[in-house]
N, CA, C and O of each residue as an XYZ file, in Angstrom:
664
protein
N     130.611    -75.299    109.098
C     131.753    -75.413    109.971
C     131.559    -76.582    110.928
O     131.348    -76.287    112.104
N     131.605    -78.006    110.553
C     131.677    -78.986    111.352
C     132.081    -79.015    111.856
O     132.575    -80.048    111.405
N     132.729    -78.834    112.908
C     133.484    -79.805    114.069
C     134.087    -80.790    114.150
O     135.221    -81.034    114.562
N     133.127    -81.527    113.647
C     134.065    -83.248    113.863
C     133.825    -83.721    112.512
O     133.098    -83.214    111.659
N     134.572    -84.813    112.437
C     134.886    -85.380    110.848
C     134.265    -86.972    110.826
O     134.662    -88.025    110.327
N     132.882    -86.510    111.769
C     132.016    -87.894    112.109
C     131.089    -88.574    110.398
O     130.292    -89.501    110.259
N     131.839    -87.336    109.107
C     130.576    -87.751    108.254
C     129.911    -86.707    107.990
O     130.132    -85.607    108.497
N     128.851    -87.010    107.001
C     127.748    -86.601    106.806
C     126.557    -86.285    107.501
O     126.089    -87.336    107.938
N     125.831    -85.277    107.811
C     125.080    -84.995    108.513
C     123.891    -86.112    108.618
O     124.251    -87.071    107.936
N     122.915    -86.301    109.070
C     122.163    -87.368    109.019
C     120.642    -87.023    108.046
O     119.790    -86.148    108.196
N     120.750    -87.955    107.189
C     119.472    -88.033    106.409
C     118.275    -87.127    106.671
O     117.617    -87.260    107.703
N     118.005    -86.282    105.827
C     116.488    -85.783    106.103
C     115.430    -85.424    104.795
O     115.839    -85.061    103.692
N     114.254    -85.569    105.086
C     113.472    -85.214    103.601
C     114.079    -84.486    102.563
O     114.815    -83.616    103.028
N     114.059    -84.503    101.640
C     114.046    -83.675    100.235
C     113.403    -82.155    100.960
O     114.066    -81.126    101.093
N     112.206    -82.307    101.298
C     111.633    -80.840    101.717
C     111.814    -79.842    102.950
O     111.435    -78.695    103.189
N     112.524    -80.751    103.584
C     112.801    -80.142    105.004
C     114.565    -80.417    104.996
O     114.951    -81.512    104.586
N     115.427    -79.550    105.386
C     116.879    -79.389    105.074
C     117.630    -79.259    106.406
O     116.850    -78.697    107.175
N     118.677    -79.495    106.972
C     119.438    -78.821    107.751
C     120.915    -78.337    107.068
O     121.784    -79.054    106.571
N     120.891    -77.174    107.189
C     122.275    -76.333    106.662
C     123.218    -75.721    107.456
O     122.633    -75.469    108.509
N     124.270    -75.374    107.520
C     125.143    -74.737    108.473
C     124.816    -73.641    108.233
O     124.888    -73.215    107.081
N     124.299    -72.773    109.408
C     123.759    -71.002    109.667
C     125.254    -70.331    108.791
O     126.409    -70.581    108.446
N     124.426    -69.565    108.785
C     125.494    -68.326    108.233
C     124.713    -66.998    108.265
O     123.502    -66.796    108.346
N     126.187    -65.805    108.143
C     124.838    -64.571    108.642
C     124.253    -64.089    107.888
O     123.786    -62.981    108.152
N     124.000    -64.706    106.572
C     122.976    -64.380    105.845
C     121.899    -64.618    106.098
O     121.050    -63.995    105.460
N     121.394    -65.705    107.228
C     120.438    -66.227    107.682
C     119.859    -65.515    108.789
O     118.722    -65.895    109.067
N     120.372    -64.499    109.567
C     120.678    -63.661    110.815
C     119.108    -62.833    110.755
O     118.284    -62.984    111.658
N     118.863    -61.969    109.573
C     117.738    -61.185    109.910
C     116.481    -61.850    109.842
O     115.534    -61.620    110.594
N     116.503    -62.786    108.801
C     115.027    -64.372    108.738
C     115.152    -64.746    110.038
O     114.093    -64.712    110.663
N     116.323    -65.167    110.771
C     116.031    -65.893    112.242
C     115.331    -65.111    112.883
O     114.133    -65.353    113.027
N     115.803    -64.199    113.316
C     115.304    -62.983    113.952
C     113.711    -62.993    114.039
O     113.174    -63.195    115.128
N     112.887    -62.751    112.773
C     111.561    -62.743    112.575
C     111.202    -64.016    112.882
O     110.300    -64.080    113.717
N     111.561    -64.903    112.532
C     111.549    -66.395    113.517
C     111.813    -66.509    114.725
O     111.551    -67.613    115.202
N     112.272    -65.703    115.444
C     112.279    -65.663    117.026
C     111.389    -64.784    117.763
O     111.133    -64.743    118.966
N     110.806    -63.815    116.400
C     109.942    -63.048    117.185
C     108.746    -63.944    117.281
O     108.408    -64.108    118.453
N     107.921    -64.643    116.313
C     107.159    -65.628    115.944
C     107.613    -66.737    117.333
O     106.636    -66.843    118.075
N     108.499    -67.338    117.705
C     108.478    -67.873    118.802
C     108.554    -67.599    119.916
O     108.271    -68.330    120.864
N     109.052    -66.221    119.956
C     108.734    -65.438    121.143
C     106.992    -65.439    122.019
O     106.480    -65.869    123.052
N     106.716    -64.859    121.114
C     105.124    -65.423    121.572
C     104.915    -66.391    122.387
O     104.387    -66.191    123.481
N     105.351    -67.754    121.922
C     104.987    -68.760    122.642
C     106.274    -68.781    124.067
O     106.652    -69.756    124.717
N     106.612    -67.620    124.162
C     107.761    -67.627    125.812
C     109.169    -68.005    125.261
O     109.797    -68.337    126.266
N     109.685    -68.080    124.575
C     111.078    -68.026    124.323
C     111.494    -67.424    123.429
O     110.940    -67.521    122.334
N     112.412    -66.750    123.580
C     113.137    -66.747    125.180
C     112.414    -65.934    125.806
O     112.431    -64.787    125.360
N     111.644    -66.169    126.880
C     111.529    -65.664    128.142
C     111.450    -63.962    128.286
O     110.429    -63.520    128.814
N     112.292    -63.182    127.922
C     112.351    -61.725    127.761
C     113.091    -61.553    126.207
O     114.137    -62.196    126.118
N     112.810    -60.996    125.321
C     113.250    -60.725    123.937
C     114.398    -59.837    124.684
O     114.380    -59.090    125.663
N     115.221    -60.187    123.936
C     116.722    -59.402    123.785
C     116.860    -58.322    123.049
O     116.102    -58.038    122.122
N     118.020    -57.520    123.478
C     117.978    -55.869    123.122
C     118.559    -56.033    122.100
O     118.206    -55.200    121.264
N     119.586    -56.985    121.610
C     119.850    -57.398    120.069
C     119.743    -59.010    119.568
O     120.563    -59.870    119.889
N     118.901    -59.172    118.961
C     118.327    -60.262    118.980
C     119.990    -60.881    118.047
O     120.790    -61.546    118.705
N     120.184    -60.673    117.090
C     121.313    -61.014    115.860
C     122.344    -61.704    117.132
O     122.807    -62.844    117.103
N     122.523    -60.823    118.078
C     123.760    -60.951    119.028
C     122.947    -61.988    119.813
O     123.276    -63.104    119.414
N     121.884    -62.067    120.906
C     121.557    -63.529    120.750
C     121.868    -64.804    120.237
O     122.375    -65.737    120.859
N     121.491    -64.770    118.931
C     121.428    -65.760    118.448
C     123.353    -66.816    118.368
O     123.656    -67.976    118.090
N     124.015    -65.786    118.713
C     125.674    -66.104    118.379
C     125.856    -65.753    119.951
O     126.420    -64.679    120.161
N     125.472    -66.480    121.051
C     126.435    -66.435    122.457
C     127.760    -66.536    122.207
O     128.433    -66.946    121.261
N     128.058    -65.910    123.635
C     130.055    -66.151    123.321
C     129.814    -67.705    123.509
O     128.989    -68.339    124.167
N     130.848    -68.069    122.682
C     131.540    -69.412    122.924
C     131.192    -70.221    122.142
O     131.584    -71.386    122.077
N     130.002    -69.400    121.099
C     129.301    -70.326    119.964
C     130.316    -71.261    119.254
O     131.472    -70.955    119.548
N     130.238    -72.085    118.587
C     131.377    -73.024    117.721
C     130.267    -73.269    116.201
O     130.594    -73.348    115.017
N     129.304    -73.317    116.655
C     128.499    -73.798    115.017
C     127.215    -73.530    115.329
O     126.698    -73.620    116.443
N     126.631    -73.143    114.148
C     124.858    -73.330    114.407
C     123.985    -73.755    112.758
O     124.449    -73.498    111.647
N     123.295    -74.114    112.902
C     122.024    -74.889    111.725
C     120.936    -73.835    112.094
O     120.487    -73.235    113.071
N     120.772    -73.958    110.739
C     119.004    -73.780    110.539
C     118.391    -74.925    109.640
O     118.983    -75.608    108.805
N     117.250    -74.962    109.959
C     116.341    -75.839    109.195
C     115.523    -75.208    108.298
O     114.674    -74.356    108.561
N     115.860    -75.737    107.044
C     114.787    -74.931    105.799
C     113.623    -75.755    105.325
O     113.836    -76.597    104.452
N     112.515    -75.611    105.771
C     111.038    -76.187    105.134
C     110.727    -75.653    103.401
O     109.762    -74.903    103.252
N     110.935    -75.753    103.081
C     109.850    -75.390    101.761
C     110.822    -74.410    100.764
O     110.394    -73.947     99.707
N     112.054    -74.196    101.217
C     112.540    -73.095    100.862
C     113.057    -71.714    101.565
O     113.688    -70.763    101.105
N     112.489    -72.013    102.986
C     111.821    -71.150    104.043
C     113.159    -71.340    105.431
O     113.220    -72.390    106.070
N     113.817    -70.537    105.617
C     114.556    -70.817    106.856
C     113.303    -70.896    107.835
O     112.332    -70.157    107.674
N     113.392    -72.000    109.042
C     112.687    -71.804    109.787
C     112.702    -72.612    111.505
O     111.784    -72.854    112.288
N     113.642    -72.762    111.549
C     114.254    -73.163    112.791
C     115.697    -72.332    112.765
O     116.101    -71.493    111.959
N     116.333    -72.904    113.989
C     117.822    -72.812    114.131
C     118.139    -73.556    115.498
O     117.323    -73.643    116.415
N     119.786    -74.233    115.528
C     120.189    -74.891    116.625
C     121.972    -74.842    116.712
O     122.719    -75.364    115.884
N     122.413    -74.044    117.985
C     123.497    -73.945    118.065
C     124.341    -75.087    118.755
O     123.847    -76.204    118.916
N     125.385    -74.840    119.085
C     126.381    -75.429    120.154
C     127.476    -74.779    120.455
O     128.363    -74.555    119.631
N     127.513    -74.372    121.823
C     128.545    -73.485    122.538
C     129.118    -73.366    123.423
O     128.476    -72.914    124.371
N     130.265    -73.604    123.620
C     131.139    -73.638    125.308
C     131.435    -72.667    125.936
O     132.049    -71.782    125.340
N     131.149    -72.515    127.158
C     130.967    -71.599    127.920
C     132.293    -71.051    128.309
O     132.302    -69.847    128.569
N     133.684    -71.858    128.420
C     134.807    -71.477    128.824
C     135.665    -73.076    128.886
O     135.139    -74.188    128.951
N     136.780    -72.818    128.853
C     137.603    -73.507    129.041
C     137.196    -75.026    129.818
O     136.482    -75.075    130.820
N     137.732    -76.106    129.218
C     137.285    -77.328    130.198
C     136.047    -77.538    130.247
O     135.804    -78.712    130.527
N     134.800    -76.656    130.034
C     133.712    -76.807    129.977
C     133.128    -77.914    128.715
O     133.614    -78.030    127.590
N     132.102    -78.565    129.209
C     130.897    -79.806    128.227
C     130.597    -78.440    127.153
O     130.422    -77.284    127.539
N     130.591    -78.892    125.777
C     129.428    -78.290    124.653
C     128.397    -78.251    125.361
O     128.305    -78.825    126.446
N     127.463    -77.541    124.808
C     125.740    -77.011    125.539
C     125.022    -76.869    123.942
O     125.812    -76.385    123.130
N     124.364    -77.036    123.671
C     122.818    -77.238    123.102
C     122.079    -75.559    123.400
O     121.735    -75.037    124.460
N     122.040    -75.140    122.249
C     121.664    -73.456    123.171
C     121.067    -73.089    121.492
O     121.404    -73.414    120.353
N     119.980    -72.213    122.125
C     119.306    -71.801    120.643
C     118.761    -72.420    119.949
O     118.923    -72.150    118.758
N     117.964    -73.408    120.257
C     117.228    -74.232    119.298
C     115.489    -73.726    119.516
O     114.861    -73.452    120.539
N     115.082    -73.757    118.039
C     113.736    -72.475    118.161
C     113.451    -73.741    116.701
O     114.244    -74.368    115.998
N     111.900    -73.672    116.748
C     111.272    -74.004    115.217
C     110.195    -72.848    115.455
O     109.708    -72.471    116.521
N     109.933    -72.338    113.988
C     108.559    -71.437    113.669
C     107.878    -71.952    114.098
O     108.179    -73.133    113.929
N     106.637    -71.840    114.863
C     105.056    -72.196    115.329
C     104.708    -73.022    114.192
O     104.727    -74.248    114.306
N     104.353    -72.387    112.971
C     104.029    -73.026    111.968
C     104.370    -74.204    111.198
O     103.726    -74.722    110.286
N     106.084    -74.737    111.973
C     106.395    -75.044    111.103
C     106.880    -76.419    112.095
O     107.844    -77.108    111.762
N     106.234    -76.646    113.096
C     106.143    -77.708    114.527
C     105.506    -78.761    113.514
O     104.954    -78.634    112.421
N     105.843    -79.974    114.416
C     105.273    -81.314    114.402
C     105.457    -81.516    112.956
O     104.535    -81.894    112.232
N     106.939    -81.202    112.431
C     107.341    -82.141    111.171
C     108.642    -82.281    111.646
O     109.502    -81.920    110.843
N     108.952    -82.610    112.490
C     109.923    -83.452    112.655
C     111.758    -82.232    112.723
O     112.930    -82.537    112.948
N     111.198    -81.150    112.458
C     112.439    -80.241    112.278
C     113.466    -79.885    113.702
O     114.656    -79.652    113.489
N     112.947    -79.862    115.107
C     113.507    -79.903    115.797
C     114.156    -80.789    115.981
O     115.343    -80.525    116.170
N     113.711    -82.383    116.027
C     114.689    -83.692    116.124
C     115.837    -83.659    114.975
O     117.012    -83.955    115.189
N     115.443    -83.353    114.037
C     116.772    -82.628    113.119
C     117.632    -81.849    113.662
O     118.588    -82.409    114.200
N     117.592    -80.808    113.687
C     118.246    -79.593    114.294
C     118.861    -80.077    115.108
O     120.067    -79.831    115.103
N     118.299    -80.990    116.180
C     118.742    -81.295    117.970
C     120.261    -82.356    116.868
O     121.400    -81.951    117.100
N     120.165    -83.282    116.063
C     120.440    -84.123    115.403
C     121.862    -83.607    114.733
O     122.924    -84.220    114.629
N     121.526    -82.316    114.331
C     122.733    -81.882    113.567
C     123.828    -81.239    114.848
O     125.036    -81.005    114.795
N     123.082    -81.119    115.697
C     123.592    -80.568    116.829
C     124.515    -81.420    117.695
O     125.527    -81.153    118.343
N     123.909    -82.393    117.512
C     124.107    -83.546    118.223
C     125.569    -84.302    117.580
O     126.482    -84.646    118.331
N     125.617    -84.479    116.174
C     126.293    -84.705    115.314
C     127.977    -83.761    115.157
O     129.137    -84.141    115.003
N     127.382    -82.541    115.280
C     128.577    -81.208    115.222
C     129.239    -81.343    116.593
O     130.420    -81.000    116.639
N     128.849    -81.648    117.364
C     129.584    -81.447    118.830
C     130.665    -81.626    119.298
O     130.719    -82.832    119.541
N     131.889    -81.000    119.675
C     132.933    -81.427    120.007
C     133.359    -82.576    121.112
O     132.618    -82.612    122.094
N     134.264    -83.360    121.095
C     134.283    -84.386    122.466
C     133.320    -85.500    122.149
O     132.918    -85.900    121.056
N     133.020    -85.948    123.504
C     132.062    -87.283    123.587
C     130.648    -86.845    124.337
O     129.652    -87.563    124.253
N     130.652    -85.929    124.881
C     129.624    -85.437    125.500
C     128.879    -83.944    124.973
O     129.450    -83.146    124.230
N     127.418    -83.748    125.554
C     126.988    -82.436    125.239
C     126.269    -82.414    126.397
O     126.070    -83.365    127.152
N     125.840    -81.153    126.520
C     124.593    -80.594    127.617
C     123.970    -79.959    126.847
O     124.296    -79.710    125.687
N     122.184    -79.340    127.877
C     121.679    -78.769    127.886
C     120.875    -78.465    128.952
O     120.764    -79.187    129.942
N     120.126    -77.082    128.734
C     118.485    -76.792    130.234
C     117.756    -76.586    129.386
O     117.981    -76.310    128.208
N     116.472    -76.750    130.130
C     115.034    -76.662    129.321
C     114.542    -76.226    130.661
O     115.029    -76.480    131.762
N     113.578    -75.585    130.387
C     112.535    -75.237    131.545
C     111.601    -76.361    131.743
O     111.564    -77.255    130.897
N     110.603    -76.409    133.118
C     110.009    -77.432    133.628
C     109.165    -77.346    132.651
O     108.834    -78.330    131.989
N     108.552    -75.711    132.374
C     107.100    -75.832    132.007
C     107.204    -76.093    130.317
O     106.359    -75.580    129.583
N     108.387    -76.990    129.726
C     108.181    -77.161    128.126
C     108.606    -78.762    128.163
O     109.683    -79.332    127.988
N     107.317    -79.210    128.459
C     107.650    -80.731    128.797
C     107.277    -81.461    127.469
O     107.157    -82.683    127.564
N     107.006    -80.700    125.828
C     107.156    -81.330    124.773
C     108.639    -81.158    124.664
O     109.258    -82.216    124.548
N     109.339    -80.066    124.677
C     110.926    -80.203    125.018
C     111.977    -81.121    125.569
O     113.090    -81.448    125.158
N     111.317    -81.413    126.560
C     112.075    -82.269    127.385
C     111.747    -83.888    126.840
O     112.674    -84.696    126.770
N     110.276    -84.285    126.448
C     110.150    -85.339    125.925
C     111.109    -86.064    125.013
O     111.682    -87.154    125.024
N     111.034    -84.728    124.006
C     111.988    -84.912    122.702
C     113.411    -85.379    123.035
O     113.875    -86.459    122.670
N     114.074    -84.433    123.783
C     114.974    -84.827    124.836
C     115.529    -85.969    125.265
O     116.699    -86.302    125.075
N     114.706    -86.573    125.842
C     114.420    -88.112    126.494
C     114.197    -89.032    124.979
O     114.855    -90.046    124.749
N     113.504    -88.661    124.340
C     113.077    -89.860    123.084
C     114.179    -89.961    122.458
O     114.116    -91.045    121.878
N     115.385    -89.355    122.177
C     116.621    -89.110    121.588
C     117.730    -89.306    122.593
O     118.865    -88.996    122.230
N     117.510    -89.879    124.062
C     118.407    -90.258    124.559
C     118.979    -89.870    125.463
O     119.744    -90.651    126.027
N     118.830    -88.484    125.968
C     119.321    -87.679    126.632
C     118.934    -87.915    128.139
O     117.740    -87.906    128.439
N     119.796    -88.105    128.998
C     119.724    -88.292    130.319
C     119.975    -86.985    131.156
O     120.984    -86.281    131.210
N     118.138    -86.804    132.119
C     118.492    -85.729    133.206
C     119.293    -86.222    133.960
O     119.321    -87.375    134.390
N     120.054    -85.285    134.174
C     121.350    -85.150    135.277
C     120.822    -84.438    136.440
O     121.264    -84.709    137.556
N     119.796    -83.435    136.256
C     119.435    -82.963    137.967
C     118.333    -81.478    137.392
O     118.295    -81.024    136.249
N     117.728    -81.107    138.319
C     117.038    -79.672    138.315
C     117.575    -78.495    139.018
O     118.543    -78.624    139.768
N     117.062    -77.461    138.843
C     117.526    -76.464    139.467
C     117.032    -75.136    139.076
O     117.019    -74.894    137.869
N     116.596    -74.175    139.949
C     116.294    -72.419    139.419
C     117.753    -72.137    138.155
O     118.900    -72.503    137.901
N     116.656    -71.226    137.692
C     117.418    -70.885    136.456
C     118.245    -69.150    137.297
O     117.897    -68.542    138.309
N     119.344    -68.878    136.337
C     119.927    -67.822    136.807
C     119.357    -66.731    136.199
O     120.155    -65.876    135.816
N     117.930    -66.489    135.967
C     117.322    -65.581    134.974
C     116.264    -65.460    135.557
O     116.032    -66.320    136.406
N     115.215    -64.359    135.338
C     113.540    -64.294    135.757
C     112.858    -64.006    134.113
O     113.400    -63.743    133.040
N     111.852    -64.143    134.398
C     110.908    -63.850    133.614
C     110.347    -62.542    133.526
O     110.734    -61.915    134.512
N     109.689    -61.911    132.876
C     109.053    -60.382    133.051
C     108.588    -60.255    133.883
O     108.594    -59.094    134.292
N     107.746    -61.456    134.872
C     107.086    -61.648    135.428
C     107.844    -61.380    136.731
O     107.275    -60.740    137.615
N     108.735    -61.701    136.854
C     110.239    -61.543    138.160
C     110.253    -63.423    138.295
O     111.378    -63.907    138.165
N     109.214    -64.331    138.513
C     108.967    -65.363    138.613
C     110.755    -66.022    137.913
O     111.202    -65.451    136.918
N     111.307    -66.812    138.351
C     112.533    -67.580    138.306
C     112.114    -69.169    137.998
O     111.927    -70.019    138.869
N     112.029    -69.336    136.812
C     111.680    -70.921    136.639
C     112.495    -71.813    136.795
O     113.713    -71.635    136.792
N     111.853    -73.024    136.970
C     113.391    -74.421    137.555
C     113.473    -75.001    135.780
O     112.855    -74.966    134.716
N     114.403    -75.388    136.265
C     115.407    -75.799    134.868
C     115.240    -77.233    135.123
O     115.080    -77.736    136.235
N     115.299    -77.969    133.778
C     116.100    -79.075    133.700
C     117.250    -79.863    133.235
O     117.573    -79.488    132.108
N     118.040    -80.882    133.711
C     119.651    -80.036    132.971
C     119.924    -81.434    132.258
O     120.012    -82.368    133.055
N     120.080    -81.769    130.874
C     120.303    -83.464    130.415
C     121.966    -83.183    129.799
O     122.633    -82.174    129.568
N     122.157    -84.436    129.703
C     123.584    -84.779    128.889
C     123.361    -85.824    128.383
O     122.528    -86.624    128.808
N     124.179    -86.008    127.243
C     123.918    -87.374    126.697
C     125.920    -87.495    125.737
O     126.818    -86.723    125.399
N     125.702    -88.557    125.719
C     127.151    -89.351    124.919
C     126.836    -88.869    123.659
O     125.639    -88.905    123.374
N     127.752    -88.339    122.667
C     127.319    -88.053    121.071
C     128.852    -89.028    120.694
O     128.915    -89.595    119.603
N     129.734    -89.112    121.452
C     130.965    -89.431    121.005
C     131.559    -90.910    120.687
O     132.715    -91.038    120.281
C-alpha cells in the first residue's frame, strides 16, 4: 500500500528484501519484538503487542526479510489531522543488525511517506539510532522528556528529527 506514486522502492540485495507488512507477518513480528525487547524497546512490552505494532493513524508498514526470515519492520503514521507523517516502529532482530536492514526499512519509509516532510523521536540513550538518522539526512529539530516512563518510572529525553522526503 504505497502512498505515493514516487516509483519503485529503492534497490536492495537479492538476500535482504523490503516488502509491504501484511498481517500475515503480525505473529513473526511479534517474536521479533520480543527478541528486541531485550535490548529496551520498547521500553515496557505492550499488553497486545499485534495492536502495537498498527498505532492509530498507521498508513503503511515494511518488513525486512533476510534469508527468507521476516526480520525487521518500519511503519509510518499520522497522528491526526494536519499533522507531519512520523517514522514509528522501526525494530531489526539483534541478530540480524549491521547488514544494512534498518537503513532500508528507514528508506522504504522514507520513500512511502505522504507530503514533503516526515518526523520522528529516538531516545538520547540510542545514539547508533540517531547516527543512522543523521547519516541519511535527517535534521534534529529539538529535545525533550518523552510522554512515557520506563519500568524504572525514570522518563527519558527524546530526540525529535525531520527531514524533506518530498
Amino acid at each position: 500500500m504505497l502512498l505515493t506514486d514516487r516509483g519503485a522502492l529503492p534497490t536492495v540485495p537479492d538476500a535482504m528484501r523490503i516488502h509491504e507488512r501484511t498481517d500475515a507477518h503480525l505473529d513473526t513480528l511479534v517474536e521479533v519484538l520480543w527478541r528486541v525487547h531485550a535490548d529496551g524497546y520498547p521500553a515496557t512490552w505492550p499488553d497486545d503487542p499485534r495492536a502495537w505494532l498498527s498505532p492509530e493513524g498507521l498508513l503503511a508498514a515494511w518488513v525486512a526479510v533476510d534469508e527468507g526470515r521476516v526480520v525487521g519492520h518500519v511503519g509510518i503514521a499520522v497522528a491526526g489531522p494536519g499533522r507531519m507523517p512520523s517514522v514509528t516502529r522501526l525494530f531489526v532482530d539483534p541478530e540480524h543488525r549491521c547488514r544494512g536492514l534498518a537503513d532500508d526499512l528507514l528508506a522504504a519509509a522514507e520513500h512511502g511517506a505522504p507530503g514533503t516532510h516526515v518526523r520522528l523521536d529516538v531516545t538520547e540513550e540510542t545514539p547508533g539510532a540517531w547516527r543512522l538518522y543523521e547519516r541519511r539526512g535527517w535534521h534534529l529539530t529539538g529535545t525533550g522528556p518523552a510522554d512515557w516512563s520506563k519500568p524504572s518510572g525514570e522518563t527519558p529525553m527524546l530526540r525529535y528529527y525531520a527531514k524533506r522526503v518530498g
